[in-house]
N, C-alpha and C positions, 0 to 999 in steps of 0.2 A: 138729260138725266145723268146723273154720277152716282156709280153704283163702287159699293165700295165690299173685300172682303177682310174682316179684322181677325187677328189672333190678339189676346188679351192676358197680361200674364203669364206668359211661358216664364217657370222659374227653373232657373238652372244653378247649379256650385260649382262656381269654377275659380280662375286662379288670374285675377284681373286686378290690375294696380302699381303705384308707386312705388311703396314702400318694399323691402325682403319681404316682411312679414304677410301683407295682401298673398303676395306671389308664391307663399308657402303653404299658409296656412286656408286660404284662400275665403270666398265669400258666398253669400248668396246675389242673386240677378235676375233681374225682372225683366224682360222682354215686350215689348206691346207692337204690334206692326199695324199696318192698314196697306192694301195695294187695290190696284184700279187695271183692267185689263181690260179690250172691246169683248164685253159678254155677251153680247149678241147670238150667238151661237148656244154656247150654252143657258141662254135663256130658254130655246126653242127645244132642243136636244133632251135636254134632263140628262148626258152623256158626259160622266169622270173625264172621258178625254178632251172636251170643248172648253174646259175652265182651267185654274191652277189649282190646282190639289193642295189645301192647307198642311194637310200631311210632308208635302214633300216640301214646303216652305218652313215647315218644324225640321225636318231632316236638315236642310241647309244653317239655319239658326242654329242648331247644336253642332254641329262642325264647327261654325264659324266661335262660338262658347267655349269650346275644346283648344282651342288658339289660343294661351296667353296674351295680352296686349296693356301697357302700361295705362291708358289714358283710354276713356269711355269715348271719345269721339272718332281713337281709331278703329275701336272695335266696331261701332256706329257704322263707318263709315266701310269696313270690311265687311258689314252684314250686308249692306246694302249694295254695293259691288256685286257679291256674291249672288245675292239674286237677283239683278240686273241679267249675268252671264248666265245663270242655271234659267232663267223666264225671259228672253229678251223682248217677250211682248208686253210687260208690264208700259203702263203709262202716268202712273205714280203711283210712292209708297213715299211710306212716312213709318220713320222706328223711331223708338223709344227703348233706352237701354239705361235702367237705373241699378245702381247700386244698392244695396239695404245695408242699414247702419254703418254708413264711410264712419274711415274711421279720423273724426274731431273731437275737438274737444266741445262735446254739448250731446244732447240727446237732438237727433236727428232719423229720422224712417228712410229718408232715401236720396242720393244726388242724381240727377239725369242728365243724359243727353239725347236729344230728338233732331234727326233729321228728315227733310221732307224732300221729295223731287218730285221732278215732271218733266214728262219727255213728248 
């Protein structure tokens, strides 16, 4: 069995991108995560302390938001990192870190990057 816990659009404004302007004026940001941990325990327990507290995984995600980073794959890849070191029990997550209207030339909703692991 694969038990998974998701966060789903976490939106945050922060100051992520290429251009001065991204970096100044800054955007909105859409966050989606998914992680996998042996829940065994807190299957039996019903006990905050047996799982990962979504909450303190939102706490990590906004630090890591508060970071300026030019390119969505470092921030990606800094998200993930970060909760790696804060959860080292994790056994897979997968983020999703999109943009909302990058800025192109065209009507576009959003550019992504997803990264997934497994340990």
């Amino acid at each position: 069995m694969k038990t998974f816990i998701e966060l789903k659009s976490m939106k945050f404004y922060a100051y992520h991108g290429v251009s001065k302007q991204e970096m100044t004026v800054g955007n909105y940001f859409i966050v989606d995560i998914s992680y996998s941990f042996p829940m065994d325990k807190a299957f039996l327990s019903d006990d905050i302390r047996d799982t990962i507290n979504y909450a303190d995984v939102y706490a990590v995600v906004k630090t890591e938001m508060g970071r300026p980073s030019h390119l969505l794959e470092h921030l990606a890849e800094r998200i993930s990192k970060a909760l790696k070191s804060a959860f080292p029990q994790l056994s897979f997550q997968k983020i999703k870190v999109s943009k909302l209207n990058p800025p192109v030339e065209g009507d576009m909703f959003c550019a992504s990057v997803t990264i997934e692991k497994s340990w």
